[in-house]
Residue frames relative to the residue before (quaternion, step in Angstrom):
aa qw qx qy qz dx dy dz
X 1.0000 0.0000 0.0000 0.0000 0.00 0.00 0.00
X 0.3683 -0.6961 0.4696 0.3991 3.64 -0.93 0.47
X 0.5622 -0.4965 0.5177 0.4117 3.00 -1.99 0.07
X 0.3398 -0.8286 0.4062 0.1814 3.54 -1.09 0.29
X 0.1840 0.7271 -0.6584 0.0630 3.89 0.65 0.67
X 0.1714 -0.6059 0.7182 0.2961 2.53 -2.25 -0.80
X 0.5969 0.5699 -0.4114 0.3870 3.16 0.87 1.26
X 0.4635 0.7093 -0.3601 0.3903 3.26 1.87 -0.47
X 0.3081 -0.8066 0.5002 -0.0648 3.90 -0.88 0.92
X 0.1862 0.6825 -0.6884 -0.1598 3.90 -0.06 0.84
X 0.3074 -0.5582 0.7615 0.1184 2.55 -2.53 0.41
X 0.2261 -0.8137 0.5355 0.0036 3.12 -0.84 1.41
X 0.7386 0.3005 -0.0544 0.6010 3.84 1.13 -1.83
X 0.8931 -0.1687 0.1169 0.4002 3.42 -1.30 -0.62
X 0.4473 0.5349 -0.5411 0.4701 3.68 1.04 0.27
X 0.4279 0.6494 -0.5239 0.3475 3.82 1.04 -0.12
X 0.5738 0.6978 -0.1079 0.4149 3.41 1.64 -1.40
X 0.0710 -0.8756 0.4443 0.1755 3.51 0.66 0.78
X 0.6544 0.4397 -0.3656 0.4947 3.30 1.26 -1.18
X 0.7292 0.4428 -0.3673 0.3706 3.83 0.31 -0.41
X 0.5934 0.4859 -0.3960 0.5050 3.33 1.29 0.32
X 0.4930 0.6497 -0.3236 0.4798 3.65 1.82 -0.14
X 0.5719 0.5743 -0.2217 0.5422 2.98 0.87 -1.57
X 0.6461 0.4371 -0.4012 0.4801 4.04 0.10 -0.91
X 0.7182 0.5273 -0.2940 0.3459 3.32 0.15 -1.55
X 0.6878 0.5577 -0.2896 0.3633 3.31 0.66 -1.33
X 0.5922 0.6048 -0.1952 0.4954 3.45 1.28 -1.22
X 0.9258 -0.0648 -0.0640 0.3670 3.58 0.87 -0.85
X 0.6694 0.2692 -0.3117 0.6183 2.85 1.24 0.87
X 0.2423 -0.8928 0.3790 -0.0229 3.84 0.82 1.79
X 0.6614 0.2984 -0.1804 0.6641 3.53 1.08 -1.48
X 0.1531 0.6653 -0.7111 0.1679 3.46 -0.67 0.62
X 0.2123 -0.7816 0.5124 0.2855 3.51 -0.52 0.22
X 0.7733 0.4489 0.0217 0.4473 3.30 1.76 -0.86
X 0.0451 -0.9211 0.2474 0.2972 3.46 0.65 0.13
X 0.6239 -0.5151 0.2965 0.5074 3.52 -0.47 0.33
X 0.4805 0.2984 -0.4514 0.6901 4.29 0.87 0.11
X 0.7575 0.4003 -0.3941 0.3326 3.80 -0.58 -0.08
X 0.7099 0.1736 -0.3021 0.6120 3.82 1.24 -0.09
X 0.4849 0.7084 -0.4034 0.3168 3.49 0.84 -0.07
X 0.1514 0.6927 -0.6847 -0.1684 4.10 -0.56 -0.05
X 0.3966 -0.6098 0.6768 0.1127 2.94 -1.78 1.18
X 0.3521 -0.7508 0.5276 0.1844 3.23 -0.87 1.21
X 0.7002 -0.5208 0.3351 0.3552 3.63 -1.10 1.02
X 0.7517 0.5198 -0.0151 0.4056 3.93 -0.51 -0.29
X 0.2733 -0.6882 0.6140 0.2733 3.53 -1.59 -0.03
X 0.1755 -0.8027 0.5695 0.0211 3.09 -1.18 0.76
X 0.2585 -0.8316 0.4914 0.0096 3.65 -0.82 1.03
X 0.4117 -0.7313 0.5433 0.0227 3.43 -1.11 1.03
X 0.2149 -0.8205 0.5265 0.0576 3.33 -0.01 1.67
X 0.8975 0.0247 -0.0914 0.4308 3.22 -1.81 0.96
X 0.4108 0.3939 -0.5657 0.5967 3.46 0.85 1.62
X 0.1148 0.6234 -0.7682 -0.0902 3.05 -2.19 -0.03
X 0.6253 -0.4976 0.4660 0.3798 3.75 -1.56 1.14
X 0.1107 -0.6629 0.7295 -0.1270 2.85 -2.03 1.29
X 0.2077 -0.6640 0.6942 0.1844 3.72 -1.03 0.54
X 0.1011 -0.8036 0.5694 -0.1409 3.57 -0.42 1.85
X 0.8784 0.0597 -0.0573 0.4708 3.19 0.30 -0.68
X 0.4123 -0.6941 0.5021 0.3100 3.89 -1.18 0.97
X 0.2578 -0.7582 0.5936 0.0787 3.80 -0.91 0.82
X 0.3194 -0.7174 0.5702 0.2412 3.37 -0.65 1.05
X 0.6843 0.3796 -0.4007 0.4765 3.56 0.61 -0.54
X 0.8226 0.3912 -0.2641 0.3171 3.44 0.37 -0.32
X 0.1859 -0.9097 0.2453 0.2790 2.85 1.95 0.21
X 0.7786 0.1481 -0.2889 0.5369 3.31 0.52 1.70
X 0.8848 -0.0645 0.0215 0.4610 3.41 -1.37 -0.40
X 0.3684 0.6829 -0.6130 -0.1485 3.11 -1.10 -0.49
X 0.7836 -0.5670 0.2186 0.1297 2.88 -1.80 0.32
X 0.0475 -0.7323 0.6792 0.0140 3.76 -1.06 0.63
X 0.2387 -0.6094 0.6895 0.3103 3.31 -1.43 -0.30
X 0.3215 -0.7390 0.5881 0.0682 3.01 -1.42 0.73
X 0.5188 -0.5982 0.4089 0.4537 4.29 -0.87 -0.18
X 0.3007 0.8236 -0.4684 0.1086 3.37 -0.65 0.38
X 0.3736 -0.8620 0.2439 0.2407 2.97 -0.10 1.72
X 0.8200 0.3158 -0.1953 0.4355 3.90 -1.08 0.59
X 0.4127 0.7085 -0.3008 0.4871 3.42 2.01 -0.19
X 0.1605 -0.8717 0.4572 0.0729 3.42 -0.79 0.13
X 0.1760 0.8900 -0.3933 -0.1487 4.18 -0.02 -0.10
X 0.6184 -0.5908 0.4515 0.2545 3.57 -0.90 1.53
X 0.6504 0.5873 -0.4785 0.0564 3.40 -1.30 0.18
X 0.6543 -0.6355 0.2717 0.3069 3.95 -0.73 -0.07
X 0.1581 -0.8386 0.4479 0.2668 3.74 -1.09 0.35
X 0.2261 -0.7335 0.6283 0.1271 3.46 -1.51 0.58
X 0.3288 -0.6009 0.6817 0.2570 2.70 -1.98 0.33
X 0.2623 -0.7462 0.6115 -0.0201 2.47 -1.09 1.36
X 0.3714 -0.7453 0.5320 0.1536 3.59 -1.23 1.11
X 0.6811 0.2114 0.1042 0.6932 3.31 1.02 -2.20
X 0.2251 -0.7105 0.6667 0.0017 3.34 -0.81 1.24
X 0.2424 0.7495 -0.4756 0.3915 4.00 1.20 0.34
X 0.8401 0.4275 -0.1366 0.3045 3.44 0.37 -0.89
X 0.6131 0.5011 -0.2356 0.5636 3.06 1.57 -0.72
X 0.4814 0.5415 -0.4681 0.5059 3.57 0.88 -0.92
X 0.8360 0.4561 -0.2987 0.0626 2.87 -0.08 -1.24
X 0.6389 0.5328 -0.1990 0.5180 2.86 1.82 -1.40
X 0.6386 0.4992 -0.3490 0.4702 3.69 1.23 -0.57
X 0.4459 -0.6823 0.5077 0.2791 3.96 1.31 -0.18
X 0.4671 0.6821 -0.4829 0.2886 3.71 1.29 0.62
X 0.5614 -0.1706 -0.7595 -0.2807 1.04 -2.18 1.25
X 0.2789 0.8662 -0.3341 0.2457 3.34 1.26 0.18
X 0.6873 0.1769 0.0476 0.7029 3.43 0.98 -1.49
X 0.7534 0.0467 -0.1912 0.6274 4.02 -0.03 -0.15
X 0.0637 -0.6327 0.7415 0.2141 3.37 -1.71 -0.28
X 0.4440 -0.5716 0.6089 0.3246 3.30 -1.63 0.38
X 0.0564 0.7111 -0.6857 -0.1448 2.81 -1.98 0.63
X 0.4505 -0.5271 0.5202 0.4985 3.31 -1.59 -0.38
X 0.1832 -0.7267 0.6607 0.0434 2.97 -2.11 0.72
X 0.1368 -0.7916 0.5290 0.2737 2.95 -1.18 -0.48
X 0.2401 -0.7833 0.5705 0.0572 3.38 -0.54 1.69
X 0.2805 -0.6213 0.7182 0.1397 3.52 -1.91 0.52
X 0.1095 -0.6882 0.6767 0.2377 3.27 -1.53 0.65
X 0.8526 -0.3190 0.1630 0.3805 3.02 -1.89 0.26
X 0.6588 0.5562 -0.2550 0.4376 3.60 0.99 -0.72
X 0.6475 -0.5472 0.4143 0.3312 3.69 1.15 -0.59
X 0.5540 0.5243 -0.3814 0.5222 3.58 1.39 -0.27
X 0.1991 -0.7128 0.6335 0.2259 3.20 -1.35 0.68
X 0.2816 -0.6832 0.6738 0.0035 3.36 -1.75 0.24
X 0.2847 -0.6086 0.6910 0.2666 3.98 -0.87 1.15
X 0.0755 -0.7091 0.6976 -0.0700 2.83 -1.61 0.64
X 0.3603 -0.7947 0.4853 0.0566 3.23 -1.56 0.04
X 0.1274 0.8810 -0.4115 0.1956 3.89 0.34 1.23
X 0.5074 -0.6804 0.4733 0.2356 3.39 -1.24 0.71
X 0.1519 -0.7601 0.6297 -0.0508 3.71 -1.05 0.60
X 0.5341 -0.6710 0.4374 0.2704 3.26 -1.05 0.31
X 0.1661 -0.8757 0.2090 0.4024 3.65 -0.28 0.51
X 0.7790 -0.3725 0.2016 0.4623 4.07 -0.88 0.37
X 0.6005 0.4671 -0.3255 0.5615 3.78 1.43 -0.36
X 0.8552 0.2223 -0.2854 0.3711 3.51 0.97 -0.51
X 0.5953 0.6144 -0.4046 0.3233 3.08 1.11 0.02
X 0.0622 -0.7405 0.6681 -0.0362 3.52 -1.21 0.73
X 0.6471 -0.6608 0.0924 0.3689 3.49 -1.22 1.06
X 0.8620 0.1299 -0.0575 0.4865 3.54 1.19 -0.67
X 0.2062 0.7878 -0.5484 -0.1901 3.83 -0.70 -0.30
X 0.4932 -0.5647 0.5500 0.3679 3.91 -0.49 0.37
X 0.3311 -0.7524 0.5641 0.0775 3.02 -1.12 1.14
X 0.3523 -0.6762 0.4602 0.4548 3.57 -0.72 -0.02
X 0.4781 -0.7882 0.2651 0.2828 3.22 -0.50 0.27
X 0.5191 0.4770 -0.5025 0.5006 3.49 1.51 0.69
X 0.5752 0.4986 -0.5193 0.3885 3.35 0.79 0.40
X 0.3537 0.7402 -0.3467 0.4547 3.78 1.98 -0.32
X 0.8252 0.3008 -0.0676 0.4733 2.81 0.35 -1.73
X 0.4771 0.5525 -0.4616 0.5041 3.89 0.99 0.51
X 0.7138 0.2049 -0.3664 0.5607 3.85 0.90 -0.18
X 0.2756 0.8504 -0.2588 0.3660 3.05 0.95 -0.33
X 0.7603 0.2660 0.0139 0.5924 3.18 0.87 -1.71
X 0.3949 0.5299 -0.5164 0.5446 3.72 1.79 -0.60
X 0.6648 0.6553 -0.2953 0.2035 3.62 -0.10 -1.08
X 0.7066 0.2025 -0.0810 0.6731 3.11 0.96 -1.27
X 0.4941 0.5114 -0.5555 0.4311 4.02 0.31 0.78
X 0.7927 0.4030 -0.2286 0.3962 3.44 0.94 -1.14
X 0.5455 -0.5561 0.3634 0.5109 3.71 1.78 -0.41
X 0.5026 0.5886 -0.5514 0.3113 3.82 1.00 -0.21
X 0.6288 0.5335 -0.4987 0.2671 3.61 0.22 -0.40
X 0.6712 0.6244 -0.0623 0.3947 3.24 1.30 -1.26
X 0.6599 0.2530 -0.2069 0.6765 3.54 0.88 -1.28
X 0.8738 0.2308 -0.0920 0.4180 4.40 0.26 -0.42
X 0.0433 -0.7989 0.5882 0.1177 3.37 0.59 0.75
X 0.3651 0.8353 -0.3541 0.2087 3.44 0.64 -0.79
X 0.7353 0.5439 0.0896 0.3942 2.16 1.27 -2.25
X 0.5902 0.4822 -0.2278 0.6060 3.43 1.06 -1.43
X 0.3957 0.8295 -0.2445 0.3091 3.93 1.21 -1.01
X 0.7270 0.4476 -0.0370 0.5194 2.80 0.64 -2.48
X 0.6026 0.6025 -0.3357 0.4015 3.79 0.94 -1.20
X 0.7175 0.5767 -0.0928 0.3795 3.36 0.93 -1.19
X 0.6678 0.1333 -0.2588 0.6851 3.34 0.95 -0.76
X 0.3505 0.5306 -0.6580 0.4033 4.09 0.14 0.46
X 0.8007 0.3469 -0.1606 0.4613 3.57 -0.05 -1.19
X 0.6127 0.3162 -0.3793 0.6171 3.88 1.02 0.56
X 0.4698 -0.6088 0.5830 0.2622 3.77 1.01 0.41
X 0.5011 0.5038 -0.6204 0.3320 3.98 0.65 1.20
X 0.6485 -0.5570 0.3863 0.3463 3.24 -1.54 -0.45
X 0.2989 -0.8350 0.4056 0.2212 3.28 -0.44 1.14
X 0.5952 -0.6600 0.3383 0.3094 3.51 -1.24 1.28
X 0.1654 -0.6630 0.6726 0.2841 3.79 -0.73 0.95
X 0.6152 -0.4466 0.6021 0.2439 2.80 -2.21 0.28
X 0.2296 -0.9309 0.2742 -0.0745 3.46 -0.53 1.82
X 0.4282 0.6144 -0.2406 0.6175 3.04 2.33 -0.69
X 0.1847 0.5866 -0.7854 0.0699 3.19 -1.42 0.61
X 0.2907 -0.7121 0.6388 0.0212 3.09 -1.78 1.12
X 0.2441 -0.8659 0.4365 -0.0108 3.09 -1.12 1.54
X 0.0671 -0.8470 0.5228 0.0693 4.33 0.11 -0.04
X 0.8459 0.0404 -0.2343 0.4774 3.56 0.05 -0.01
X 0.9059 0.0890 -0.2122 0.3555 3.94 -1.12 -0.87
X 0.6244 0.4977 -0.3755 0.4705 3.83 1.26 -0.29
X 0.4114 0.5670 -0.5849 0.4090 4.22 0.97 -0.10
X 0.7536 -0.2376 0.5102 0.3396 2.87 -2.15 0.39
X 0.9412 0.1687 -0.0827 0.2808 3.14 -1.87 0.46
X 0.6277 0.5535 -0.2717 0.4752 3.36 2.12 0.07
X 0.7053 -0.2949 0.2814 0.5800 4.13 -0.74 0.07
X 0.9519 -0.0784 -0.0713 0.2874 3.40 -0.06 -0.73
X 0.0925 -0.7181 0.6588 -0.2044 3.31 0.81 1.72
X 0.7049 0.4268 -0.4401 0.3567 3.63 -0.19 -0.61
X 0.6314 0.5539 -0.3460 0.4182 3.75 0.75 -0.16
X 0.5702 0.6482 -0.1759 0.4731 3.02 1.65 -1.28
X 0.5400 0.5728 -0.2687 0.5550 3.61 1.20 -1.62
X 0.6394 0.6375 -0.3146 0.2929 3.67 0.33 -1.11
X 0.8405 0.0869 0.0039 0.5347 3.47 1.07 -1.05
X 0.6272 0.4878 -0.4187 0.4397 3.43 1.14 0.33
X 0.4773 -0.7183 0.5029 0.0573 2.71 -1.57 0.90
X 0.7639 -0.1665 0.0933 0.6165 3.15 1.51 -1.09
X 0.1248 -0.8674 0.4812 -0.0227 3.63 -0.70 0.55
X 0.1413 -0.7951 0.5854 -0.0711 3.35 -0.95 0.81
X 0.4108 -0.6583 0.5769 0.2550 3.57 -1.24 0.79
X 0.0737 0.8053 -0.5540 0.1978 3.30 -1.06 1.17
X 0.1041 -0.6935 0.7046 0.1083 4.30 -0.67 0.82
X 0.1914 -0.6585 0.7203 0.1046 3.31 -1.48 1.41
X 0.5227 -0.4349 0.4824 0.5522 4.05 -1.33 -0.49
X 0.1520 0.7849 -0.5632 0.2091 2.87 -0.88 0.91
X 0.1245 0.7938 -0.5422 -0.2458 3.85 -1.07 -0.21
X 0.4878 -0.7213 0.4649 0.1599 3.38 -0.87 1.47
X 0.0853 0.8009 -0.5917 0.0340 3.99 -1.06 0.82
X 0.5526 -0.6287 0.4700 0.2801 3.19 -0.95 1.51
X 0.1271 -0.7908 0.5894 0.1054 3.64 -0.99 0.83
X 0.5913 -0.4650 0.3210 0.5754 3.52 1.67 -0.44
X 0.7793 0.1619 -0.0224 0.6049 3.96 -0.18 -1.04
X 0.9155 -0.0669 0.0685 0.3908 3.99 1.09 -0.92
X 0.5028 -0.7024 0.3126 0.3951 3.43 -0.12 0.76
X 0.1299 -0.6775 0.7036 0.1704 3.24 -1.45 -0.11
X 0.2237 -0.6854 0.6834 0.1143 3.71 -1.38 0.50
X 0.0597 0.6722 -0.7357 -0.0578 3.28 -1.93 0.43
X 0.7012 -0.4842 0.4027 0.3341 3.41 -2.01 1.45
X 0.3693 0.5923 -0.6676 0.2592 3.98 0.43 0.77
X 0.7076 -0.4269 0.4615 0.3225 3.28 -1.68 -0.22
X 0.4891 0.5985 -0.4503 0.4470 3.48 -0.75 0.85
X 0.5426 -0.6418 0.5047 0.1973 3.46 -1.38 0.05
X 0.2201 0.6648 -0.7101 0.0738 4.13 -0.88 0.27
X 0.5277 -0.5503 0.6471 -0.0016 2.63 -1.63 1.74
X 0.2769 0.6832 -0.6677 0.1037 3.65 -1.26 0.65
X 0.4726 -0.6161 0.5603 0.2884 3.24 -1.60 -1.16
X 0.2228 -0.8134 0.5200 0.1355 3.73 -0.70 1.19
X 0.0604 -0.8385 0.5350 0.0839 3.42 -0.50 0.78
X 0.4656 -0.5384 0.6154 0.3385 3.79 -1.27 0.77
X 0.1162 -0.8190 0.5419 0.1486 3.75 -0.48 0.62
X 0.4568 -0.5057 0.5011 0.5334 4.15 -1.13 0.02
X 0.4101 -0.7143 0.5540 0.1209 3.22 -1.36 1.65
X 0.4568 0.7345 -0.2947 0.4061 3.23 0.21 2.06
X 0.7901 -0.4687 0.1576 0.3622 3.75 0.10 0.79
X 0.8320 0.1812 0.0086 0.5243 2.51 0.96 -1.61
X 0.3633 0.5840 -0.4947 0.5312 3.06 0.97 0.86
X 0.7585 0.4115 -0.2325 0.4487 3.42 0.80 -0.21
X 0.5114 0.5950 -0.3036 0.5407 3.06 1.78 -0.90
X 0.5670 0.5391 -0.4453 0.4354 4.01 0.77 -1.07
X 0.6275 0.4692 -0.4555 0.4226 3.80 -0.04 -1.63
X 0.8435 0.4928 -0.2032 0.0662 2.81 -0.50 -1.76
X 0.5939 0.4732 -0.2659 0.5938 3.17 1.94 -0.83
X 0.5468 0.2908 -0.4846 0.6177 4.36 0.78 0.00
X 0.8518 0.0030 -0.3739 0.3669 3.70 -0.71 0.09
X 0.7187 -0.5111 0.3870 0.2692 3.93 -0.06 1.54
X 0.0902 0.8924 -0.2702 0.3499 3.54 0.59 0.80
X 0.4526 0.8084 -0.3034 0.2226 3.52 0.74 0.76
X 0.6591 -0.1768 0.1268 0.7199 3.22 1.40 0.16
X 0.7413 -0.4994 0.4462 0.0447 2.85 -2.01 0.44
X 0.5574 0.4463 -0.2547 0.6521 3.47 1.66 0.43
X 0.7326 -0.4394 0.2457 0.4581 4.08 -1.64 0.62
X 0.4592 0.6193 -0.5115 0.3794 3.90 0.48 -0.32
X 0.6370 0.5918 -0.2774 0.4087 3.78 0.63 -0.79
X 0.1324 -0.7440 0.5961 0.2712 3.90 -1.07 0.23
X 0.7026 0.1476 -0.2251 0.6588 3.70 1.63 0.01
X 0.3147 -0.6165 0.6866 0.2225 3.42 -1.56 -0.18
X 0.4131 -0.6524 0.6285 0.0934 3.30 -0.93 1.27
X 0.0965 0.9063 -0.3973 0.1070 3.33 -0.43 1.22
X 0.1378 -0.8873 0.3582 0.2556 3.67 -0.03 -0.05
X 0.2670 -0.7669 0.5835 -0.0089 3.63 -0.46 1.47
X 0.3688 -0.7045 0.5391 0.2775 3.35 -1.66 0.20
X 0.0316 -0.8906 0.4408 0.1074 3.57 -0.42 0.84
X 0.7559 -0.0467 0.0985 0.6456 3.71 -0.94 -0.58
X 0.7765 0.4927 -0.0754 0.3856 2.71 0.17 -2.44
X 0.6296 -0.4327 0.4525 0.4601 3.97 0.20 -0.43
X 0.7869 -0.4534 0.2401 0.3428 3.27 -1.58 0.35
X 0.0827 0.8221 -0.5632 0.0097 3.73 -0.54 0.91
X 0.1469 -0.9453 0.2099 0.2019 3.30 -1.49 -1.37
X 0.4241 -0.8363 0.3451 0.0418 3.00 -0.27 1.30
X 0.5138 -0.6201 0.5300 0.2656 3.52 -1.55 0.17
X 0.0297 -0.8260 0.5628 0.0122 3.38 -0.94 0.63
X 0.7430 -0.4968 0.3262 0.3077 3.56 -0.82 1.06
X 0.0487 -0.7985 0.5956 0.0726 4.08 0.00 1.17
X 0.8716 0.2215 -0.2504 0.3586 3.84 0.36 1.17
X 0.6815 -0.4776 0.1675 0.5286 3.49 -0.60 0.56
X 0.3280 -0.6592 0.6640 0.1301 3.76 -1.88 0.63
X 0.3524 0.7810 -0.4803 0.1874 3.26 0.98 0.09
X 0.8086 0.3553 -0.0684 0.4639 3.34 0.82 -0.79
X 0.3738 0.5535 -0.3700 0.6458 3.75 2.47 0.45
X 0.4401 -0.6815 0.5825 0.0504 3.32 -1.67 0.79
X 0.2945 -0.8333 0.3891 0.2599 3.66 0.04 1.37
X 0.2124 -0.7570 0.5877 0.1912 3.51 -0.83 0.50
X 0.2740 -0.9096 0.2928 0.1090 2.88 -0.25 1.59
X 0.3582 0.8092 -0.2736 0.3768 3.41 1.61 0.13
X 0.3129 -0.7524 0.5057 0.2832 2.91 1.62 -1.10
X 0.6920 0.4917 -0.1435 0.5087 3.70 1.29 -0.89
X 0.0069 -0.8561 0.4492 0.2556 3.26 -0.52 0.76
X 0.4887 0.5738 -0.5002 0.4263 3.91 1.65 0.33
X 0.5351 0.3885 -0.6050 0.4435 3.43 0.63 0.50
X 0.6397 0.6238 -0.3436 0.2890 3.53 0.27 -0.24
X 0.7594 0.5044 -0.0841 0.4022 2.69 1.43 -1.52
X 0.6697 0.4343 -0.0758 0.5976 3.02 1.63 -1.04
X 0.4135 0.6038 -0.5164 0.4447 4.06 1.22 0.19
């Protein structure tokens, strides 16, 4: 389940940039007693923005070109960091909300699989258009956010996506998705599975596995579950299948799982996880549900 604030903050573009987010402040907001790193906590970790990917939307006169937004896009993913935020004065400002960005709510994952509401800027629908070229010291201003916080390092992928955004390519979605109970080989609905994989491999993430009745379910607890990671076709509906067999619709109680994205053997993928108490489900302690199924 997520945590719920309304103070938590992703950063995706050049707020990654602490010193270029100083440098703003300083410029327009001099008497501060406090700076915005001095009431701010950075939250441990990276954190990632499902079913978005970076876009150059709007043309900045100060930045003389592109700059950055995120945009939906299904199975896509974007890297970046959360704060707490006290005074939200600064960001408006630097983001031009609401006029030029707006805030929204989101929902970020960290590296572990927990989500977290949150709160981020976007371009708005009057200004946003499909592309502008960025200059590239404004590139290399998140750029450097990137490699301060470790995304460049622990996710090229990520830094990746940054790169062909600003060359107007497609950014790489995050294809692996790991599966454990009715979509495995040899189970009811492998044939759906067959549909969009490409390749597949046995693999046990942390996990614990709980008998729901017709199909397991798993939560981020200690423990082990056996499944199968598959390279999927890097395509909508490949996402559109999963999501419609395990009830999927967003990131809030309407869901029976939460599409999530975990780190496994194989590298960062994703999987479904269990959108409600287990309190009253029997753990299977195997971790496996074809033994279960097949006993």
């Amino acid at each position: 389940m997520s945590k719920t604030t309304d103070c938590l903050y992703f950063a995706y573009g050049s707020n990654l940039n602490l010193k270029d987010l100083g440098e703003f402040e300083g410029d327009k907001f001099p008497n501060r007693e406090k700076s915005f790193e001095e009431t701010a906590n950075i939250l441990d970790g990276i954190f990632f923005l499902p079913d978005y990917q970076l876009q150059f939307t709007y043309k900045s006169i100060k930045r003389e070109g592109g700059v950055l937004d995120v945009v939906p896009k299904l199975g896509h993913a974007v890297a970046g960091k959360l704060f707490e935020v006290e005074d939200w004065n600064l960001l408006d400002a630097k983001e031009g909300a609401p006029y030029v960005y707006e805030k929204i709510e989101i929902t970020v994952i960290d590296e572990n699989g927990k989500t977290f509401d949150a709160f981020t800027y976007v371009v708005t629908s009057k200004n946003k258009v499909e592309y502008v070229k960025p200059n590239q010291k404004y590139v290399g201003i998140v750029s450097d956010g990137y490699e301060e916080f470790g995304i460049s390092q622990k996710y090229p992928w990520a830094h990746g996506n940054l790169t062909s955004a600003s060359k107007d390519l497609e950014c790489k979605m995050i294809d692996s998705m790991f599966v454990y109970g009715t979509l495995r080989k040899q189970e009811c609905r492998e044939h759906e599975m067959r549909k969009i994989s490409l390749e597949s491999k046995d693999i046990a993430i942390r996990a614990t596995m709980y008998d729901i009745g017709a199909f397991p379910a798993i939560t981020l607890e200690d423990g082990t579950v056996h499944g199968e990671i598959h390279r999927i076709k890097p395509e909508p509906h490949s996402f559109d299948t999963v999501d419609c067999i395990e009830n999927f619709n967003g990131y809030d109680e309407s869901s029976l799982y939460r599409r999530i994205l975990i780190n496994s053997s194989e590298g960062m993928c994703w999987t479904y996880v269990w959108n409600d108490t287990v309190e009253n489900y029997k753990t299977i302690s195997s971790g496996d549900w074809k033994k279960i199924n097949q006993a």
